[in-house]
C-alpha positions as CSV (number, residue, x, y, z in Angstrom):
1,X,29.1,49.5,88.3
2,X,30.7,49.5,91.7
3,X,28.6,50.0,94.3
4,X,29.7,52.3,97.9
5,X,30.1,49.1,99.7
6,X,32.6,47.6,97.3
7,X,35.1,50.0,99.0
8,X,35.3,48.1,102.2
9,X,37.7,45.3,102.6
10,X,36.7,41.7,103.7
11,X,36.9,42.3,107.4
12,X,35.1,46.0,107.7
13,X,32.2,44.8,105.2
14,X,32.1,41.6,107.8
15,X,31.5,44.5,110.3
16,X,29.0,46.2,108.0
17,X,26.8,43.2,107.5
18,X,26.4,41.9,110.7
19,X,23.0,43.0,111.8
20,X,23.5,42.1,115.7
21,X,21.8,45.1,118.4
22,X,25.0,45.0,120.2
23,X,28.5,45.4,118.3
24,X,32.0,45.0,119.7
25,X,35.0,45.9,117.4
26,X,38.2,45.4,119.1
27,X,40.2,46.8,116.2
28,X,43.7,48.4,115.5
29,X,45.0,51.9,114.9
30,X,44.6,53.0,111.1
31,X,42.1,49.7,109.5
32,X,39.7,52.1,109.0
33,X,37.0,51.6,111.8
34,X,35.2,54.7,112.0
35,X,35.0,54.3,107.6
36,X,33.1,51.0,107.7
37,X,30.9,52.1,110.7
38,X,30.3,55.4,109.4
39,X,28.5,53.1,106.2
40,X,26.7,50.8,108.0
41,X,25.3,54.1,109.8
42,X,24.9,56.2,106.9
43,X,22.9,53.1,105.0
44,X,20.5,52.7,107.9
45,X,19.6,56.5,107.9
46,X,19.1,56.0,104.5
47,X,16.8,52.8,104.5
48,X,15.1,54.4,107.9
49,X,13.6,57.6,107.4
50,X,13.9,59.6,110.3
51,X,16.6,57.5,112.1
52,X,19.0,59.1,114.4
53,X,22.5,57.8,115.2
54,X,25.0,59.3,118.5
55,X,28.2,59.3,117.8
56,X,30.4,59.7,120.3
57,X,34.6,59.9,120.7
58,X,37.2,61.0,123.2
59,X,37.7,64.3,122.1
60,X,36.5,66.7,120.2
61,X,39.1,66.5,117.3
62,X,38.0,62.9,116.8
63,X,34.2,63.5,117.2
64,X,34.3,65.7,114.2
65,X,36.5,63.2,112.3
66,X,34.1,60.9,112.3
67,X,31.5,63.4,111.2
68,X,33.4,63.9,108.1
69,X,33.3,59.9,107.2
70,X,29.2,59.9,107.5
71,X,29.6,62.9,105.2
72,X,31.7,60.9,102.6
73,X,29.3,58.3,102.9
74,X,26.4,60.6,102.5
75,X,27.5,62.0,99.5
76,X,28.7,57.8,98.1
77,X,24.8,57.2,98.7
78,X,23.3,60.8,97.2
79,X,21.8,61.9,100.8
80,X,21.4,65.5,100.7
81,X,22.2,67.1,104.0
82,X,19.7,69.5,105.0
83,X,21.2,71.4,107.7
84,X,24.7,70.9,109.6
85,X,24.9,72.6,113.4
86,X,27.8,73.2,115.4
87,X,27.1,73.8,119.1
88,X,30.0,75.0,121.8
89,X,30.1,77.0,124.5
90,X,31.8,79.6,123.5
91,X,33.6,80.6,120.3
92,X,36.9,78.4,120.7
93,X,35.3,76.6,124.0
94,X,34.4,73.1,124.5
95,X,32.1,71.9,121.7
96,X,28.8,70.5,122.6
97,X,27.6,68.9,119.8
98,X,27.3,68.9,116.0
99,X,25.1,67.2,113.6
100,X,23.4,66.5,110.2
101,X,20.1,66.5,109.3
102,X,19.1,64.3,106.0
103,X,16.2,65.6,103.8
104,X,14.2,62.2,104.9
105,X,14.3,63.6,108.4
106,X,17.4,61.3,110.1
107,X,20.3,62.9,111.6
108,X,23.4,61.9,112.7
109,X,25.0,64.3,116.1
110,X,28.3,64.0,116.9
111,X,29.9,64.8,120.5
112,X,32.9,64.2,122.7
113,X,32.3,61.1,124.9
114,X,31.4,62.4,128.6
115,X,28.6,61.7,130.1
116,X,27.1,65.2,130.2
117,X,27.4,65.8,126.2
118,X,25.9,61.8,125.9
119,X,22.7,62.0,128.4
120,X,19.4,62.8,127.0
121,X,19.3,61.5,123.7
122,X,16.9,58.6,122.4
123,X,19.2,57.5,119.4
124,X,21.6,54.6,118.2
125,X,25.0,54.5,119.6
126,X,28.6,54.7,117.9
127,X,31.1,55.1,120.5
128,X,34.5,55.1,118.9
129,X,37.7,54.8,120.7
130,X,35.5,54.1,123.5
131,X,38.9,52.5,125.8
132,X,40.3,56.2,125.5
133,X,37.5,58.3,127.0
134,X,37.9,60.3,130.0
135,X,35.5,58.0,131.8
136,X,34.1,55.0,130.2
137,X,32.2,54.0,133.2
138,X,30.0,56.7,133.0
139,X,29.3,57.3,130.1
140,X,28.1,54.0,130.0
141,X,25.9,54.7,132.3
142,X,24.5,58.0,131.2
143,X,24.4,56.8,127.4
144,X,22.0,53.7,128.3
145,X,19.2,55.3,128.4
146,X,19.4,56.2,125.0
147,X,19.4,52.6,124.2
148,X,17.3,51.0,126.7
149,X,13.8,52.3,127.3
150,X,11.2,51.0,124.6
151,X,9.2,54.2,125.0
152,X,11.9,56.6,123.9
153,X,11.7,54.9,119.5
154,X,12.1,51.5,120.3
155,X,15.1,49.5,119.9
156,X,18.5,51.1,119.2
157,X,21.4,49.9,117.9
158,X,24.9,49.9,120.0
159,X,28.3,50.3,117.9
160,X,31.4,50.0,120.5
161,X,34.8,50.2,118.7
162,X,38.1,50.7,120.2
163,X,41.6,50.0,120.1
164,X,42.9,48.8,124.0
165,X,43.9,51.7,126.0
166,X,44.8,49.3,129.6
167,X,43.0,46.8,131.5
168,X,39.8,47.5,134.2
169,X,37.9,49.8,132.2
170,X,34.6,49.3,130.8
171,X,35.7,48.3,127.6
172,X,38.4,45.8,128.4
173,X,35.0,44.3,130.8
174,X,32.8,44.1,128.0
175,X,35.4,42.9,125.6
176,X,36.5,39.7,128.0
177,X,33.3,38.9,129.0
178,X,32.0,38.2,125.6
179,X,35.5,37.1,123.4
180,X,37.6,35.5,126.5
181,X,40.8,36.5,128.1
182,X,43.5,38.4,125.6
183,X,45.7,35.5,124.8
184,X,49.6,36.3,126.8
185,X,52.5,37.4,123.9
186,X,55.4,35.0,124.2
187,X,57.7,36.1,127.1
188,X,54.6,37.8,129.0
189,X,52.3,37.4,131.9
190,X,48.7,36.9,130.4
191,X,47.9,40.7,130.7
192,X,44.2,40.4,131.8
193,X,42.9,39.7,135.6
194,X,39.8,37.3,136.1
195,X,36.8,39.3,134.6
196,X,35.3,41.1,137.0
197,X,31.1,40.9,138.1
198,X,28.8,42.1,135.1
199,X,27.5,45.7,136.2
200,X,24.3,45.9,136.3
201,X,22.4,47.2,133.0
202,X,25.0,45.9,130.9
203,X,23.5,44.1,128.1
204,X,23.3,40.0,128.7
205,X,27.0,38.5,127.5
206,X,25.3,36.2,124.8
207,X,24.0,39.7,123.1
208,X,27.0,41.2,122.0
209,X,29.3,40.1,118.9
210,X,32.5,41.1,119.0
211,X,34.9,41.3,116.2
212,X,38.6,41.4,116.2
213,X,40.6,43.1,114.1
214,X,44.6,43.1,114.1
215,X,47.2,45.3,111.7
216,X,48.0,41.4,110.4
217,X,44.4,40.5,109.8
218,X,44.0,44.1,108.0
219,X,47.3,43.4,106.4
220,X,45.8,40.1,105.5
221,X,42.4,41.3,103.7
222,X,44.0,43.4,101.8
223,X,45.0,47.2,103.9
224,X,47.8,48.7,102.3
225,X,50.3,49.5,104.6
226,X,54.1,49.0,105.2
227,X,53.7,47.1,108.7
228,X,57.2,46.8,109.9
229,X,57.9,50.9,108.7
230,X,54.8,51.8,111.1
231,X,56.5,49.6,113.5
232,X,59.5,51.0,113.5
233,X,58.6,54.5,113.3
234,X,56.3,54.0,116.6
235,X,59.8,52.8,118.6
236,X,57.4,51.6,121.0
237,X,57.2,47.4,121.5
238,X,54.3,48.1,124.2
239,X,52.5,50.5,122.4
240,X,52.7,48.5,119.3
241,X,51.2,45.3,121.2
242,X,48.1,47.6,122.4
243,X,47.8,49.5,119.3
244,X,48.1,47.7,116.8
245,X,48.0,43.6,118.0
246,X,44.9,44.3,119.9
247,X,46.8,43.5,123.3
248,X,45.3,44.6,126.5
249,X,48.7,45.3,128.4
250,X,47.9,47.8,131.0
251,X,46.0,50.4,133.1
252,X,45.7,54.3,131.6
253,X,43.7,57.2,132.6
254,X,43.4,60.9,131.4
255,X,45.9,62.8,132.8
256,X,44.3,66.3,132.8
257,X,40.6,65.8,132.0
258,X,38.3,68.7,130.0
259,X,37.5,70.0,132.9
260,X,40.5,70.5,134.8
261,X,41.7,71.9,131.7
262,X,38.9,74.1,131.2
263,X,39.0,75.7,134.9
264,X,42.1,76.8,133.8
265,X,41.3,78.8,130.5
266,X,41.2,82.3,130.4
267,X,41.1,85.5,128.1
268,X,43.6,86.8,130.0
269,X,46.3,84.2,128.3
270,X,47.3,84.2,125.1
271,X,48.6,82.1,122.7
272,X,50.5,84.3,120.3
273,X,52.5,87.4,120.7
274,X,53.6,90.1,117.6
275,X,57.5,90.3,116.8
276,X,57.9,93.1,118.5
277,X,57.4,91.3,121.7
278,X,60.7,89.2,121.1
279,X,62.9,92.1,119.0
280,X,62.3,95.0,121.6
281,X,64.8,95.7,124.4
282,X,63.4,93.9,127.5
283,X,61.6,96.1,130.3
284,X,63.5,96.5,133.4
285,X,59.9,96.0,134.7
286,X,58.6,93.0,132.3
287,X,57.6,90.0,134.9
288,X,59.9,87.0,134.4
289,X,59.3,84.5,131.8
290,X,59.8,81.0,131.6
291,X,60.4,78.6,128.6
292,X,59.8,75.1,128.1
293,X,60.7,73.8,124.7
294,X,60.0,70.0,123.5
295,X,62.1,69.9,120.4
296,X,61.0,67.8,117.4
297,X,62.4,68.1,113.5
298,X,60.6,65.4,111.1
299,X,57.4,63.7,112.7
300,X,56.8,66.0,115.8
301,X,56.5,69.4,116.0
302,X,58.7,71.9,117.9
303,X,56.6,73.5,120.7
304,X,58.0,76.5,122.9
305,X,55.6,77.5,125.5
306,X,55.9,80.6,127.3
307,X,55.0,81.3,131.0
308,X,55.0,84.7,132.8
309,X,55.1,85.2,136.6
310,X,52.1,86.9,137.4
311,X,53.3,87.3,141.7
312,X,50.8,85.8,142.9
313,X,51.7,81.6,142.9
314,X,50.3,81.9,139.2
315,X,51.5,81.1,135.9
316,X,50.0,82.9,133.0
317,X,50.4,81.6,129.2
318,X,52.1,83.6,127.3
319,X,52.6,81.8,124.2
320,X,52.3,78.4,122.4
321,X,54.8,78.7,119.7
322,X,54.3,76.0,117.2
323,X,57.3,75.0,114.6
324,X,56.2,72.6,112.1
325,X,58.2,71.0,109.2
326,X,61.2,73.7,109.5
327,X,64.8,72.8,109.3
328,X,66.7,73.5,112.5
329,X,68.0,76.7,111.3
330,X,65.0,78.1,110.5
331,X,63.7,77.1,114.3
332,X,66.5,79.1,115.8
333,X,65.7,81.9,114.0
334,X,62.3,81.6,116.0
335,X,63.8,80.6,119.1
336,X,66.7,82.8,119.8
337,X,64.6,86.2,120.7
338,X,63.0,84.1,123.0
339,X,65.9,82.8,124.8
340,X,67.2,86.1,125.2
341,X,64.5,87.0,127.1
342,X,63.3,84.4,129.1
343,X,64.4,84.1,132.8
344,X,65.2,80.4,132.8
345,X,64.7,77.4,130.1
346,X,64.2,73.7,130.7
347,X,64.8,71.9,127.2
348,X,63.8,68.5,126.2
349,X,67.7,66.9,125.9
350,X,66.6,63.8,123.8
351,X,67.2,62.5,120.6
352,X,67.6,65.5,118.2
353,X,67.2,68.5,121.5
354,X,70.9,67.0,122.6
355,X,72.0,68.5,119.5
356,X,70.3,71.4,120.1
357,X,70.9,71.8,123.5
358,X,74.9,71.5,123.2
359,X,74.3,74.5,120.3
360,X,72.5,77.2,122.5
361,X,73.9,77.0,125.5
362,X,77.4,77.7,123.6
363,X,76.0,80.1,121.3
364,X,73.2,82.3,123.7
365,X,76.0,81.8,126.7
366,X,72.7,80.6,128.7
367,X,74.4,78.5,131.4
368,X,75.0,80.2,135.1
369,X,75.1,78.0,137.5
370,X,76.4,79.9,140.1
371,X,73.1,82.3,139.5
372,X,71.0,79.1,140.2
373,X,71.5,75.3,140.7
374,X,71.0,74.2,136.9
375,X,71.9,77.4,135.1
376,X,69.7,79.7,133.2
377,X,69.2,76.6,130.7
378,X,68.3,73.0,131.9
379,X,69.3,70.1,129.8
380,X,66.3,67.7,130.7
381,X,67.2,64.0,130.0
382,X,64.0,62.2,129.6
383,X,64.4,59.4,132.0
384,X,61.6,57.2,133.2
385,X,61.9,59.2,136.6
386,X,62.0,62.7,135.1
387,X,58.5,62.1,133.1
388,X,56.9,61.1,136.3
389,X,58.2,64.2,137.9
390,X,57.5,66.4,135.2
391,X,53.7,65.2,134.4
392,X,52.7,64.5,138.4
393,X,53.8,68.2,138.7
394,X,51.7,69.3,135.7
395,X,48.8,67.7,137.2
396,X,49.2,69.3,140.7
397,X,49.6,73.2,139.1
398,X,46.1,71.9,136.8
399,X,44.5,70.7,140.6
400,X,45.7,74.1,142.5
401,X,44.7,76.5,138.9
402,X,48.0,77.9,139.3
403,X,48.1,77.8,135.2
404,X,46.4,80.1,133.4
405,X,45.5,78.4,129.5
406,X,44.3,80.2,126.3
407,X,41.1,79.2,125.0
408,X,42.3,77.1,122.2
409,X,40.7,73.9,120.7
410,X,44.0,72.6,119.3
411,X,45.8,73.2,123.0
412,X,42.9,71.8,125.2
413,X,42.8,68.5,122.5
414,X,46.7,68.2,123.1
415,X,47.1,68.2,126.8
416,X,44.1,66.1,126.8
417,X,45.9,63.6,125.2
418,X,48.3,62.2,127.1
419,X,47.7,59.2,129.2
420,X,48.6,58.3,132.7
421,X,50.1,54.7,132.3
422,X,49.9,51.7,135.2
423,X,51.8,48.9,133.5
424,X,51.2,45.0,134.9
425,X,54.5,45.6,137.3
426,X,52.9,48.5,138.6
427,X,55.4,50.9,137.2
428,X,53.5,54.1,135.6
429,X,54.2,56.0,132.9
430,X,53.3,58.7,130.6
431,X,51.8,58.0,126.6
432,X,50.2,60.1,124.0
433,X,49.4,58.1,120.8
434,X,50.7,59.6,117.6
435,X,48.0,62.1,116.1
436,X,47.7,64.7,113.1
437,X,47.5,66.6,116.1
438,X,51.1,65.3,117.1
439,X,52.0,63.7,120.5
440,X,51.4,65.8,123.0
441,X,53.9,68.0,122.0
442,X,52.4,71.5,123.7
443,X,51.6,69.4,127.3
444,X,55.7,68.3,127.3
445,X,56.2,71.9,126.5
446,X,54.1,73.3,129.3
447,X,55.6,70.6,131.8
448,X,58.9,72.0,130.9
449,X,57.8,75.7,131.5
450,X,56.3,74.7,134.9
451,X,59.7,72.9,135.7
452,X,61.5,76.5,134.6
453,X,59.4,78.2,137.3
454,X,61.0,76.3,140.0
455,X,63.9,76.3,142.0
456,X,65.2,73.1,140.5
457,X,64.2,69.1,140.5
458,X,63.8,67.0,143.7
459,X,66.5,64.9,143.1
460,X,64.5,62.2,141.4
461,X,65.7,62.2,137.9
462,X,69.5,63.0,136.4
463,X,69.8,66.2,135.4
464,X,72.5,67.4,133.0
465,X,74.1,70.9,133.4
466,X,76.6,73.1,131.9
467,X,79.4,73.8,135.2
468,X,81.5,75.8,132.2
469,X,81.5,77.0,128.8
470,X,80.8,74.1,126.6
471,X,83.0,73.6,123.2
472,X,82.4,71.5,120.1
473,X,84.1,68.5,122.4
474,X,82.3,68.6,125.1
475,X,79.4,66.8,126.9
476,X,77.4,68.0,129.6
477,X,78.5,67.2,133.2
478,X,76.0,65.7,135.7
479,X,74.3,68.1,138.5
C-alpha cells in the first residue's frame, strides 16, 4: 500500500521529517515547496487535535494556492473539512482571509502576507515566498507574536520558504546568518554584503535549519522536468540564477503595493465594454481614449487596456481586454474597432509587436506625425531606458491617484506583480516572474496607456515612428 508520504521525493520528505521549531527552505521555482509543506502541516493537524496553522503568501492568488495543496492533503489523509470561509472586503476586493476547519477542531487560515492580514493570530507559521512580500520586515514583526508568547498555546512552529527575490530583506538576513554567504557564480562579484546586525526578536541563529533546494538538486532526486527547455524559455540568465540556482543577485521591491493599488479602485471603472461600444460611429462628444497594448501570441497574453480622459488630470479605466491563446488574426479582429477609435496608441514594438506594429500602422493608416510628435501610433522599443520611464511614470500616476482601476482580483494580482529591480551595479530594472497569471502583462498594458496620454517621451529612450506611409519594405525611422 503506498502511503501519502511516498509521494514526496527525497529532498521535500527531508523537509517533511525534520521536526526543528524554526524551518528555512531556500528552494527553487516549481520543486514543489508549498506540496511537501502543505503535508507536513496537514499531518500535524491531523496527529494534534485542535491545531491551527497561518499560512501566509505574497498575494492573494498564491495564498489560495496553497489552500488547495492542504486540501489535497486533507483528502490523501481522510480529514473531513468541516467548514471552509472566505473573508474580503468587498465582493471582488482585497481578501482577508480564508480557512478550513477539520472535524477534530484544527484549522488551517490562509491570507496574503502584510502585516495587517498576519497580526493577531496565536497559530504556527508558513510563510511561502516570503523574499517576495510587499514588506518582509514587518510582517516579521507583526507575525511574531503569533509565535512567541507561551501564553497564547504554547510553542509554535515557523515554516519560511522562499525562492531569492534580492539581497537586504529579511529573508536574505535570516538565510545568511544561519547557511553562510551565497557562494559567487563564476565571472561574478559574490552577490551578498557582510550580514547585517540580528534584529532584535529574531529567533537565536543556532535555532533555525535551513534547507537548500536547487532545480539541479530537484533534477537530481528525481523532479521531472526538462531543465535546459525551462531555461531557455525564461531568456533570462539573471532570473534563472535567482529563481532557480537559489542565487541571491540583487535588491527588488513591490512596485505598486495593495494599497496604492487599492486607493485607486473604483466602481466608476470598468473592465469590460459590449460590442457596441467599439462597432458604433464615434460621438463627436465621446472623451478621448487612449490605448496601450503589450502584445503577446504563445506564452503571454495580449493585453489592450483602455483609458478615457475624464478633464480633470484623471485617467479612468475603461477596459482590460484580455486575448489569450488566439492566433494573430483572430487578435486583430479584436483590436481593430479599437484602434479606430482611440485618440493615440503606444504599442509594445518587441519581439512579435514589431510584426504587428509594421501591420497596423499600414493597414489602420494610424501614423500622423505632423498631428503630434510620434503619430497617432507609437512604436515603443523596449529598451532598458524606456522600462524605467514607463514603470517610474506608472508609479507617479498610482502616488498622485490620477488612475482610476476596476475592482478586479485578477488586475490588482497583476500590477502587483512586478518588481522594482536594484541590480549589484546599481542599475534598476523592472521583473515580473512568469505566472498562470502571466507576466505582468495588464501593468505593461496600463504603462503604455498612461504613456498614450502624454505629449510624448522625455527623450530618454529611442522611440521609433512612422515620418511616412510604411510598405512591406520598410522599417521604422527613428524620432
Amino acid at each position: 500500500m503506498v502511503t501519502p508520504r511516498a509521494i514526496l521525493l527525497p529532498y521535500q520528505r527531508r523537509w517533511t521529517r525534520d521536526t526543528a521549531r524554526f524551518k528555512l527552505g531556500l528552494m527553487s521555482r516549481q520543486v514543489g515547496k508549498d506540496f511537501a509543506s502543505a503535508e507536513e502541516g496537514v499531518r500535524d493537524c491531523l496527529d494534534r487535535p485542535k491545531t491551527t496553522w497561518l499560512i501566509g503568501a505574497p498575494s492573494e492568488r498564491q495564498s489560495l494556492e496553497s489552500l488547495e495543496k492542504w486540501k489535497e492533503w486533507a483528502v490523501a489523509y481522510h480529514m473531513a473539512g468541516r467548514h471552509y470561509l472566505e473573508e474580503r472586503e468587498t465582493t471582488q476586493g482585497l481578501m482577508k482571509s480564508a480557512s478550513i476547519e477539520f472535524e477534530n477542531g484544527s484549522r488551517v487560515i490562509a491570507v496574503p502576507g502584510r502585516p495587517e492580514t498576519v497580526r493577531g493570530f496565536s497559530a504556527n507559521i508558513l510563510l511561502t515566498e516570503f523574499a517576495f512580500f510587499e514588506d518582509p520586515d514587518a510582517t516579521w514583526r507583526a507575525v511574531l507574536p503569533s509565535i512567541s508568547n507561551p501564553l497564547r498555546g504554547g510553542v509554535k512552529k515557523v515554516r519560511l520558504i522562499s525562492t531569492p527575490n534580492g539581497i537586504g530583506n529579511m529573508f536574505h538576513q535570516l538565510w545568511t546568518r544561519n547557511y553562510g554567504q551565497a557562494r559567487a557564480r563564476p565571472g561574478h562579484p559574490a552577490p551578498n554584503p557582510p550580514p547585517a546586525p540580528r534584529p532584535s526578536g529574531l529567533a537565536p541563529a543556532s535555532a533555525w535549519s535551513c534547507h537548500r533546494v536547487t532545480i539541479w538538486d530537484a533534477v537530481k532526486d528525481g523532479l521531472r522536468v526538462n531543465v535546459d527547455e525551462l531555461r531557455t524559455a525564461l531568456g533570462d540568465p539573471e532570473g534563472w540564477a535567482q529563481e532557480f540556482e537559489c542565487e541571491f543577485l540583487d535588491t527588488a521591491t513591490v512596485l505598486l503595493p495593495y494599497d496604492l493599488i487599492g486607493a485607486c479602485e473604483s466602481p466608476l471603472a470598468t473592465e469590460a465594454q459590449p460590442a457596441e461600444f467599439w462597432s458604433a460611429p464615434q460621438p463627436a462628444q465621446r472623451p478621448p481614449l487612449y490605448l496601450g497594448i503589450d502584445f503577446g501570441r504563445k506564452r503571454d497574453r495580449t493585453v489592450c487596456w483602455t483609458l478615457e480622459d475624464t478633464g480633470a488630470e484623471r485617467f479612468v479605466t475603461r477596459e482590460v481586454l484580455c486575448l489569450e491563446n488566439l492566433p494573430t488574426d483572430q487578435q486583430l479582429e479584436h483590436l481593430r474597432p479599437r484602434l479606430r477609435h482611440a485618440t493615440r496608441v503606444c504599442l509594445d514594438y518587441t519581439g512579435p509587436g514589431v510584426g504587428l506594429g509594421d501591420f497596423l500602422a499600414r493597414e489602420l493608416d494610424l501614423w500622423h506625425p505632423e498631428a503630434h510628435r510620434f503619430g497617432r501610433l507609437e512604436l515603443c522599443s523596449f529598451t532598458h531606458a524606456l522600462k524605467c520611464e514607463l514603470f517610474s511614470n506608472l508609479r507617479m500616476a498610482f502616488d498622485q491617484r490620477a488612475l482610476l482601476l476596476p475592482i478586479s482580483r485578477e488586475v490588482r494580482e497583476d500590477l502587483h506583480s512586478l518588481h522594482r529591480v536594484a541590480t549589484a551595479s546599481g542599475q534598476l530594472t523592472y521583473r515580473a516572474s512568469h505566472t498562470p497569471d502571466g507576466h505582468a502583462d495588464r501593468c505593461t498594458a496600463l504603462a503604455l496607456a498612461l504613456r498614450a496620454t502624454t505629449h510624448g517621451a522625455s527623450g530618454l529612450a529611442p522611440i521609433w515612428v512612422f515620418s511616412r506611409a510604411p510598405h512591406s519594405s520598410d522599417r521604422p525611422l527613428a524620432g
